[in-house]
C-alpha positions as CSV (number, residue, x, y, z in Angstrom):
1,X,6.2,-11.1,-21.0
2,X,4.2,-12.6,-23.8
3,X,4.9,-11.3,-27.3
4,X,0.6,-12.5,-27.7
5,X,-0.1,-9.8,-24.8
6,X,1.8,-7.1,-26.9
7,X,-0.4,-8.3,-30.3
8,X,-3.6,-8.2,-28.3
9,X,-3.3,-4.1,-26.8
10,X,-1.6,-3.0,-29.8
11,X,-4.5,-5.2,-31.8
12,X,-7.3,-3.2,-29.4
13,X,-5.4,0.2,-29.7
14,X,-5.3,0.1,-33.6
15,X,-9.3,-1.3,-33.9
16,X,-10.4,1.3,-31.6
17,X,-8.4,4.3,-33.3
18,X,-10.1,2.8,-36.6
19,X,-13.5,2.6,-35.5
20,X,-13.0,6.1,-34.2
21,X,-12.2,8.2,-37.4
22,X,-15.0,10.6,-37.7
23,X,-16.6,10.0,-35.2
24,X,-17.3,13.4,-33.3
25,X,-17.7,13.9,-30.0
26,X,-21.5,14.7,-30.6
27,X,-21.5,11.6,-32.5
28,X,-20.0,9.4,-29.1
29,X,-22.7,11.4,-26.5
30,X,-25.4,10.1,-29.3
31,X,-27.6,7.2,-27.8
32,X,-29.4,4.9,-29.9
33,X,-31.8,2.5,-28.5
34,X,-30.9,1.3,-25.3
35,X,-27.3,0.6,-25.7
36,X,-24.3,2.8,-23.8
37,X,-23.2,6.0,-26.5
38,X,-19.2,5.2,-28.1
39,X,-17.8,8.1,-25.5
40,X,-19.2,5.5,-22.7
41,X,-17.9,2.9,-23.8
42,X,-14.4,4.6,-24.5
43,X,-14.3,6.0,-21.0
44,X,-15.2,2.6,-19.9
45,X,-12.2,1.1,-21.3
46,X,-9.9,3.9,-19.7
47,X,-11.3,3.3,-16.3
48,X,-10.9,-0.6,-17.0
49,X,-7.1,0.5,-17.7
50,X,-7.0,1.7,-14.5
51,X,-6.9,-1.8,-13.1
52,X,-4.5,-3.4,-15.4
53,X,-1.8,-0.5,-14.8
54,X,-2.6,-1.5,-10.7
55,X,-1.7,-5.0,-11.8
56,X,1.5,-3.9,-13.2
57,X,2.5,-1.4,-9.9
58,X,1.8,1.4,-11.9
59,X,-0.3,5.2,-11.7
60,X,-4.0,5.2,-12.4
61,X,-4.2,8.1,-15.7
62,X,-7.9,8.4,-14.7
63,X,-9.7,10.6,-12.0
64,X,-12.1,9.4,-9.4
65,X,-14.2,11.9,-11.1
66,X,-14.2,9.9,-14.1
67,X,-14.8,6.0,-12.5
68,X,-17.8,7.7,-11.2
69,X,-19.2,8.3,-15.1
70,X,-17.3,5.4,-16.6
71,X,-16.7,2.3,-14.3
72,X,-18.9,-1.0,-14.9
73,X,-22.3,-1.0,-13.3
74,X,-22.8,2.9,-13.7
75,X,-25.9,4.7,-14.9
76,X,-26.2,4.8,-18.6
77,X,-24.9,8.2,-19.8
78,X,-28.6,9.9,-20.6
79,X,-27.0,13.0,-19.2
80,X,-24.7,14.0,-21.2
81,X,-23.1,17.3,-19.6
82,X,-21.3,13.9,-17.8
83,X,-19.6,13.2,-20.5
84,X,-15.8,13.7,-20.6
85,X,-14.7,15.1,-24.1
86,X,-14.0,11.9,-26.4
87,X,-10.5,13.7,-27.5
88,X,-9.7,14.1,-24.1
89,X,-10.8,10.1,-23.5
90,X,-8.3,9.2,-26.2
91,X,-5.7,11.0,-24.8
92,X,-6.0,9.2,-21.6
93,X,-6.4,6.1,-23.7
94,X,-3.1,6.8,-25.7
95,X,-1.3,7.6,-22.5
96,X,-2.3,4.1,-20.9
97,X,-1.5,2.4,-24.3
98,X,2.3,3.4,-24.0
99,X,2.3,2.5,-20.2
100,X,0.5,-1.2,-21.0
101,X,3.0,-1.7,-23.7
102,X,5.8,-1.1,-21.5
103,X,4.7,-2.8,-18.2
104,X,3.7,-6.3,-20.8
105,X,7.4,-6.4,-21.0
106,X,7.9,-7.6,-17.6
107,X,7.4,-11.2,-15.8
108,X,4.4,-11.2,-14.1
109,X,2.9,-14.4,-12.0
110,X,0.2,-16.6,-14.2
111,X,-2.6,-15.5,-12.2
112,X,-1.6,-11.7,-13.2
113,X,-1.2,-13.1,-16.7
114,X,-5.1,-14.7,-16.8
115,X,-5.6,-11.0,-15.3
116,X,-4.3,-9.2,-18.2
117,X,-5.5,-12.0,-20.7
118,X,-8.9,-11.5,-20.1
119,X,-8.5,-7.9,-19.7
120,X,-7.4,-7.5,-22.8
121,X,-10.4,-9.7,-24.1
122,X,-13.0,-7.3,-22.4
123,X,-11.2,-4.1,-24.3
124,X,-12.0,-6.1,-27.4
125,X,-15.1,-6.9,-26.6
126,X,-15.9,-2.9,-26.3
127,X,-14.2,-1.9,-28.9
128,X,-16.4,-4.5,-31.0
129,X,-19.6,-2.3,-29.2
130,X,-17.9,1.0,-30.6
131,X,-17.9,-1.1,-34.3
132,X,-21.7,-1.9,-34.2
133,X,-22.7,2.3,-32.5
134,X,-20.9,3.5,-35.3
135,X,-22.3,1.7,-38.0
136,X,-25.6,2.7,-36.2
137,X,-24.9,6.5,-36.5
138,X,-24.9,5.8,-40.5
139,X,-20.9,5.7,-40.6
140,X,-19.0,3.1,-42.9
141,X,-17.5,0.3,-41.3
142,X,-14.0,1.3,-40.3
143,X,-12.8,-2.7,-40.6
144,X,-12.6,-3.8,-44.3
């Protein structure tokens, strides 16, 4: 596979785990205007990584439980007893990360490629969101 897919999932996994540092998990159930709290998002992206390890014939890491709280198109997370612990969201997170990185080492068909290509774009996308919520609690920007 593509030594660019490897450089854009390690990219995502090393600008989320920046943007993350102190972050609490009362900080990621925080909401702040009208925008989805950083646990959301981060959930999101695990139940997103559900679908590129399905592309790759591999296990889903995250419960039905959680796509019902985390998958695109859900209710915003105003209720936060909901919310899956954000340790226990980057655990998941980490767990999918070592799985991606192994499964990008195979040959996959170019329509499975654009698959993973733009998924990888959407992670980025989010973890850009987690940037901007963090700066928004008052935190330093983790990206200098």
């Amino acid at each position: 596979m593509s030594k660019e897919l490897i450089k854009l999932y390690k990219s995502v996994d090393m600008t989320l785990k920046m943007n993350l540092q102190g972050v609490s998990h009362a900080d990621s159930i925080t909401h702040i205007d009208n925008c989805n709290c950083i646990n959301w998002i981060v959930g999101h992206i695990v139940i997103s990584r559900n679908g590129i390890l399905a592309l790759m014939n591999l296990p889903p890491v995250a419960s039905d439980k959680l796509k019902a709280v985390y998958e695109r198109g859900s209710k915003m997370m105003t209720d936060t007893a909901t919310a899956e612990n954000l340790e226990t969201l980057v655990k998941l997170f980490d767990e999918t990360q070592q799985k991606i990185l192994e499964g990008v080492t195979k040959t996959y068909s170019d329509e499975v490629t654009d698959r993973l290509t733009f998924l990888g774009f959407h992670e980025g996308y989010h973890v850009g969101q987690v940037a901007t919520m963090r700066k928004l609690l008052g935190k330093e920007g983790a990206i200098k």
